[in-house]
The first five atom37 places (N, CA, C, CB, O) and aatype in JSON, in Angstrom:
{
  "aatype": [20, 20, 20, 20, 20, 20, 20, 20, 20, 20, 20, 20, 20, 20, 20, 20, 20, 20, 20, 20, 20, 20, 20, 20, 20, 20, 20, 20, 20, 20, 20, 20, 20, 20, 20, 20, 20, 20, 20, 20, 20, 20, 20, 20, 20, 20, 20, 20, 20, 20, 20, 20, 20, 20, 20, 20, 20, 20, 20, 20, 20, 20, 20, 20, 20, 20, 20, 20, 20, 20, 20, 20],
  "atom_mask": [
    [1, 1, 1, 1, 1],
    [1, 1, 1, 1, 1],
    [1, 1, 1, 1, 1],
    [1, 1, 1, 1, 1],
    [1, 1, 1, 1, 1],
    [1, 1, 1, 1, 1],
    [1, 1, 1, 1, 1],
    [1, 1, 1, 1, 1],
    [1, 1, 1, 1, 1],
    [1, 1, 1, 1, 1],
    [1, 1, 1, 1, 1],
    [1, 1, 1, 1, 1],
    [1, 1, 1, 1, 1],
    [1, 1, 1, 1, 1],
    [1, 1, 1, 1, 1],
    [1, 1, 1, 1, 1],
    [1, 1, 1, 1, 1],
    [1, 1, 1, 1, 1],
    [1, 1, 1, 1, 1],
    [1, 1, 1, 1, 1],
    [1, 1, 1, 1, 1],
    [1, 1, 1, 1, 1],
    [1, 1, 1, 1, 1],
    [1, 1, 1, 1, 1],
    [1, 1, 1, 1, 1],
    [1, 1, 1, 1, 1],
    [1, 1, 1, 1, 1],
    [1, 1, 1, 1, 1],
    [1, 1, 1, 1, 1],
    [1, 1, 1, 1, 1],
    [1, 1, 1, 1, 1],
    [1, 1, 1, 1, 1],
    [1, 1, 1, 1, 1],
    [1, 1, 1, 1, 1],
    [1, 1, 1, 1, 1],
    [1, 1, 1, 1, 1],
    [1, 1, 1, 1, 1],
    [1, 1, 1, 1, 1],
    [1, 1, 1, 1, 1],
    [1, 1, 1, 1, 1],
    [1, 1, 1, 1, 1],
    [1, 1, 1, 1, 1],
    [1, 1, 1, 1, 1],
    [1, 1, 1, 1, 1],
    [1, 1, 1, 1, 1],
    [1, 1, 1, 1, 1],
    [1, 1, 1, 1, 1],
    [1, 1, 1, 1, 1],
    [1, 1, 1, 1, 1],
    [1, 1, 1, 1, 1],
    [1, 1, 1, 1, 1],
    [1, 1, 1, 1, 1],
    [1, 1, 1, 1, 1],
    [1, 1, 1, 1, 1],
    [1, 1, 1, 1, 1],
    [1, 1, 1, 1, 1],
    [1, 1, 1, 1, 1],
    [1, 1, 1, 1, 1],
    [1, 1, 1, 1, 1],
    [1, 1, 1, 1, 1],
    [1, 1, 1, 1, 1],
    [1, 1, 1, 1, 1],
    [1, 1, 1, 1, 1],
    [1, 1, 1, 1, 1],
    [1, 1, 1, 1, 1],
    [1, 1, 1, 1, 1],
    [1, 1, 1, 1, 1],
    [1, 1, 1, 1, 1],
    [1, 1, 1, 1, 1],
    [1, 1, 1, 1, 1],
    [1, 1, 1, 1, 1],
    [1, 1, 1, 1, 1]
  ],
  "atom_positions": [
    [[9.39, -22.68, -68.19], [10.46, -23.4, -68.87], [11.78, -23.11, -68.15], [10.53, -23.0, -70.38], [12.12, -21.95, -67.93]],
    [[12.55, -24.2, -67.79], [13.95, -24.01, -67.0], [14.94, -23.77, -68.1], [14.44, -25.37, -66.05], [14.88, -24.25, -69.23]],
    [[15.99, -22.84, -67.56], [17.4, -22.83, -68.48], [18.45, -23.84, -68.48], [18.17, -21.73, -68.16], [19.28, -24.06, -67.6]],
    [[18.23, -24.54, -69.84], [19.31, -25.95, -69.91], [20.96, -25.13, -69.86], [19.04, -27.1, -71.84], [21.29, -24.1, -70.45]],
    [[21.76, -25.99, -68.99], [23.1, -25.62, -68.87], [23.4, -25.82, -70.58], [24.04, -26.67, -67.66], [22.87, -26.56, -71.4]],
    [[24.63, -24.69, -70.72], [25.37, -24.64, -71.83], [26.24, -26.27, -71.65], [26.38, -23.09, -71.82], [26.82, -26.48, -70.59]],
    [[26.26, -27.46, -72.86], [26.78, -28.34, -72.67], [28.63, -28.04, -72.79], [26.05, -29.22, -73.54], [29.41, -28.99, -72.78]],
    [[28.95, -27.03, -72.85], [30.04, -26.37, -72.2], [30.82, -26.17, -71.47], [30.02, -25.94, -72.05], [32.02, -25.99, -71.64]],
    [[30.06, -26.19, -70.32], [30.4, -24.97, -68.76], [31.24, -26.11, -68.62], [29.01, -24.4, -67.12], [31.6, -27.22, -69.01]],
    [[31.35, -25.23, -67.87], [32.94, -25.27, -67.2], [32.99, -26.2, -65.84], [33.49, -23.53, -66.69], [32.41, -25.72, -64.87]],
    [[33.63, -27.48, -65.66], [33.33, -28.83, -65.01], [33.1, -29.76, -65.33], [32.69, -28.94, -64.45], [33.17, -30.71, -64.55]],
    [[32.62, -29.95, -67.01], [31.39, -30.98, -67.41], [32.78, -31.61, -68.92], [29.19, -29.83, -68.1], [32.73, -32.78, -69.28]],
    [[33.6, -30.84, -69.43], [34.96, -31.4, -69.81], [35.99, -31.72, -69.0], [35.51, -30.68, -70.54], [35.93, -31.45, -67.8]],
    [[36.97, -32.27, -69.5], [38.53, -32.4, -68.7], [39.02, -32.87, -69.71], [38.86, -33.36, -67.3], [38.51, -33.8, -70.32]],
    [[40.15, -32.28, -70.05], [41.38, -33.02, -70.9], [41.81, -33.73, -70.32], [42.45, -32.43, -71.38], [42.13, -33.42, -69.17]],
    [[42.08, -35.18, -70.84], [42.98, -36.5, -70.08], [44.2, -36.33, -70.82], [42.33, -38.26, -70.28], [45.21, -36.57, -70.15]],
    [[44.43, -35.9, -72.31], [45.71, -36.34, -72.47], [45.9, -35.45, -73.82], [45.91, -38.05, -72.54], [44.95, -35.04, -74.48]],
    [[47.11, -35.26, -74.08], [47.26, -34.57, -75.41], [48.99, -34.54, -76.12], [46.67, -32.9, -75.08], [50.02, -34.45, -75.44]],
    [[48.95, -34.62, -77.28], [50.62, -35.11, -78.1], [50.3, -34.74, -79.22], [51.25, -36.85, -78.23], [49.28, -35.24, -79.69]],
    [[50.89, -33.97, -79.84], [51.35, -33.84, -81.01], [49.64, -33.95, -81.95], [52.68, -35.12, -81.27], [49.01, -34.73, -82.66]],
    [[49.5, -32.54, -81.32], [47.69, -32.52, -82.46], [46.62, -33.23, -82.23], [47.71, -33.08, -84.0], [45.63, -33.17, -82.96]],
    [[46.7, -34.02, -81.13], [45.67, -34.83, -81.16], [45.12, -34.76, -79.26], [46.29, -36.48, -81.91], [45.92, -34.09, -78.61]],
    [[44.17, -35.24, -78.57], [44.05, -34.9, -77.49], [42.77, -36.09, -76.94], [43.82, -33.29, -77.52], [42.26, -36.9, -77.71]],
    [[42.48, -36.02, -75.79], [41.58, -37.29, -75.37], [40.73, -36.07, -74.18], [42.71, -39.09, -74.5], [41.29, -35.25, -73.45]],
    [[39.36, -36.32, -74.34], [38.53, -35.57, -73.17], [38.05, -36.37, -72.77], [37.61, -34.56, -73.31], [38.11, -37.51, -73.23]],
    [[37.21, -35.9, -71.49], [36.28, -36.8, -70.79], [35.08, -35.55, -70.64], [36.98, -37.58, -69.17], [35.26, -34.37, -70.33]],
    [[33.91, -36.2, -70.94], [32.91, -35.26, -71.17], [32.14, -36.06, -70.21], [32.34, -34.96, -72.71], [31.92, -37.22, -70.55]],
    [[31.57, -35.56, -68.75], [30.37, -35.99, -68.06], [29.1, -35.11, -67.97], [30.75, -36.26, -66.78], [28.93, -33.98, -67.52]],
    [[28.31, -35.98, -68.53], [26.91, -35.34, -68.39], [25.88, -35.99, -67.82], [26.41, -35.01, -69.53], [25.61, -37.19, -67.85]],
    [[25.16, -34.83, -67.16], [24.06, -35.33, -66.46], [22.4, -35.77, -67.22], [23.94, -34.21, -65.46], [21.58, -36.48, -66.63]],
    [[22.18, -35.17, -68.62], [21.11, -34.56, -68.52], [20.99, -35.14, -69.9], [21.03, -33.02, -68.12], [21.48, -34.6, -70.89]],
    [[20.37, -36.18, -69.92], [19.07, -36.57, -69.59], [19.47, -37.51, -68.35], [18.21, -37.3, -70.87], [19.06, -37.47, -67.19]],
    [[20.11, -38.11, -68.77], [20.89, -39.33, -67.73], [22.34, -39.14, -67.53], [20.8, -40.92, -68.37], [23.14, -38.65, -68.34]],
    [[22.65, -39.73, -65.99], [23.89, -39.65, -66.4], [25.2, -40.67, -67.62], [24.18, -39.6, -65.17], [25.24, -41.9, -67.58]],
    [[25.65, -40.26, -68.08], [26.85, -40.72, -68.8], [28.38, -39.82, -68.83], [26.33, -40.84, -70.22], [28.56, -38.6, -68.77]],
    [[29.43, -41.01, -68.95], [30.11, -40.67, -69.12], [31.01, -40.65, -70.96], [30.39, -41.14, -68.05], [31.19, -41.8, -71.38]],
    [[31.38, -39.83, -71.67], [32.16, -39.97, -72.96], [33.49, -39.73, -72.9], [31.7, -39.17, -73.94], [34.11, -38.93, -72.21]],
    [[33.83, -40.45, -73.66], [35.52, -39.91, -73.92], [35.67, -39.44, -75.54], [36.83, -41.42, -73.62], [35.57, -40.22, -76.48]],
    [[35.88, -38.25, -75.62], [36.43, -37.61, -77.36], [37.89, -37.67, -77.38], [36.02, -35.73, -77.78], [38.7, -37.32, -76.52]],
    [[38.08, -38.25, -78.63], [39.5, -39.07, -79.15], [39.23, -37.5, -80.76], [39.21, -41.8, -79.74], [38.51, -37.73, -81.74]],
    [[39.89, -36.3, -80.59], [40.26, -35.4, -81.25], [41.75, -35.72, -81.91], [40.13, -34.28, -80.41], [42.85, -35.67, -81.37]],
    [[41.39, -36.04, -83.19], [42.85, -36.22, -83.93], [42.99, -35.76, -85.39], [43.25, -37.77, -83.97], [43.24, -36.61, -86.25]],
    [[42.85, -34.62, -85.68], [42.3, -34.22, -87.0], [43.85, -34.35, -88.0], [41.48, -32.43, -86.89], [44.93, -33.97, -87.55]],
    [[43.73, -34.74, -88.92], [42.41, -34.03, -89.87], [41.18, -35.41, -90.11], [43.18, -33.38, -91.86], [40.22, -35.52, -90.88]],
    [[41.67, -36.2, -89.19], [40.4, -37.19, -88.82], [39.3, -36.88, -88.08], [40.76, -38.23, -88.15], [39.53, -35.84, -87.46]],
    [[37.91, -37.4, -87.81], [36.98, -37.03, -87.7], [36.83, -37.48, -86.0], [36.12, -37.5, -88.83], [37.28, -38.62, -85.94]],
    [[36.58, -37.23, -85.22], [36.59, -37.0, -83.94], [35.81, -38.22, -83.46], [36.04, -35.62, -83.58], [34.6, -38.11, -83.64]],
    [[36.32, -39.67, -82.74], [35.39, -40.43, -82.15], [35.18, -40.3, -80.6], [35.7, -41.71, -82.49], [35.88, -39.73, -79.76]],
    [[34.03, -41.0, -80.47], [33.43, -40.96, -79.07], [33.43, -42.64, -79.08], [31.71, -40.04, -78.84], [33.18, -43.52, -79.91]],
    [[33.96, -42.54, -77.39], [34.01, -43.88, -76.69], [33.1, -43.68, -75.02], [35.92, -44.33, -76.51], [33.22, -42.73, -74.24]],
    [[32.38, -44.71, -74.89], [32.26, -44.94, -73.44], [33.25, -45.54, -72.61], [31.26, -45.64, -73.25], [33.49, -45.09, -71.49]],
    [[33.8, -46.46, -73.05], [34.89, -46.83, -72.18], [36.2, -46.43, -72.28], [34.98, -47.99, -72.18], [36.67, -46.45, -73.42]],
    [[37.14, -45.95, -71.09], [37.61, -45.19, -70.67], [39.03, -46.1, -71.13], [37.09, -44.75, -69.31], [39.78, -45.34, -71.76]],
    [[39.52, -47.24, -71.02], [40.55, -48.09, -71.64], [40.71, -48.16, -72.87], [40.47, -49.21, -71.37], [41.82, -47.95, -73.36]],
    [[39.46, -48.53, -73.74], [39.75, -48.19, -74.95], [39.79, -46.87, -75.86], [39.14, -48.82, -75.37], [40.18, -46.88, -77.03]],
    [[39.2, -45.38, -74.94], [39.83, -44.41, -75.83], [41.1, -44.6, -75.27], [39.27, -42.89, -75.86], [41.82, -44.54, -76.26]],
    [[41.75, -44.78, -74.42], [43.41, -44.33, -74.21], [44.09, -45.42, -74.92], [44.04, -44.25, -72.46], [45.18, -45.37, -75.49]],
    [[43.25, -46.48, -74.81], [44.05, -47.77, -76.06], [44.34, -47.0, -77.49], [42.73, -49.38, -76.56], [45.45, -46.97, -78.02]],
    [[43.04, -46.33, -78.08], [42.8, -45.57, -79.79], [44.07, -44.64, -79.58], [40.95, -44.4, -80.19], [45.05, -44.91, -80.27]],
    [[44.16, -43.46, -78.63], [44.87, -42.52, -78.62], [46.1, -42.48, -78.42], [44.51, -41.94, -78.08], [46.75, -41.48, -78.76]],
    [[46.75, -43.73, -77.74], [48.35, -44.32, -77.82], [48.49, -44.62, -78.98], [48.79, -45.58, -77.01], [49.51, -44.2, -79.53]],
    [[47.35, -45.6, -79.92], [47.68, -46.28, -80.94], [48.17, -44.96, -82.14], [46.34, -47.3, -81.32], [49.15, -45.27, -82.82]],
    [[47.75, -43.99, -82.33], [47.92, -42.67, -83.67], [49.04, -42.4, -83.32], [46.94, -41.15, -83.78], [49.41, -41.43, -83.98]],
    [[50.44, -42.98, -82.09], [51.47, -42.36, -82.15], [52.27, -42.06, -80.5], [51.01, -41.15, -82.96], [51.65, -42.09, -79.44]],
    [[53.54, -41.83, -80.62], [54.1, -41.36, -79.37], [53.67, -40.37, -78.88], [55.24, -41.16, -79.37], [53.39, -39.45, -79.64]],
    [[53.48, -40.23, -77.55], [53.39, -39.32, -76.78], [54.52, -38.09, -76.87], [53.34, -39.99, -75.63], [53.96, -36.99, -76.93]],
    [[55.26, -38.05, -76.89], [56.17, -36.96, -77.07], [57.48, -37.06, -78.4], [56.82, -36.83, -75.57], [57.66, -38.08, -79.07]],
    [[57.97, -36.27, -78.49], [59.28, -36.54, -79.68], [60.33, -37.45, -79.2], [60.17, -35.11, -80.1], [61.05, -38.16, -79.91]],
    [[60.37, -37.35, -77.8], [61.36, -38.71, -77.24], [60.6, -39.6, -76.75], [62.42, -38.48, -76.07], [60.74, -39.9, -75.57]],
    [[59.96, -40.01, -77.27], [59.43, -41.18, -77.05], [59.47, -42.18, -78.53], [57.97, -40.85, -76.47], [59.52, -43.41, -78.6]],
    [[59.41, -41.05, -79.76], [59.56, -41.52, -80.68], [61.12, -41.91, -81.26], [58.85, -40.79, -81.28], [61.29, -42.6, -82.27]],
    [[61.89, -41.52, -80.68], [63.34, -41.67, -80.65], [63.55, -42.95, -80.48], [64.04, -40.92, -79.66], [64.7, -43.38, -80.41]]
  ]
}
């Protein structure tokens, strides 16, 4: 029996973006197949997953400004 990588390690996330509590990853995995996800983290809402890469950054603009001057 082979040792499955921790879906963890270190390479296989990247933060794309983050403001005020909320944040956008990109999760690539190989295994079973490859895919790519994007996690749209915005609590105290419940965390969605997107495949396409335009519409999580479309969801994650939409909850708000990017910074306090932006909201100005």
């Amino acid at each position: 029996m082979t040792k499955l990588d921790h879906p963890n390690e270190p390479g296989k996330w990247t933060r794309l973006d983050a403001a005020e509590g909320r944040a956008l990853w990109r999760r690539d995995r190989s295994d079973p197949f490859p895919v790519t996800q994007f996690y749209l983290l915005a609590p105290p809402r419940q965390s969605e997953v997107f495949y396409d890469e335009a519409l999580a950054r479309q969801q994650f603009a939409a909850l708000g400004p990017r910074t306090a001057d932006e909201a100005a």
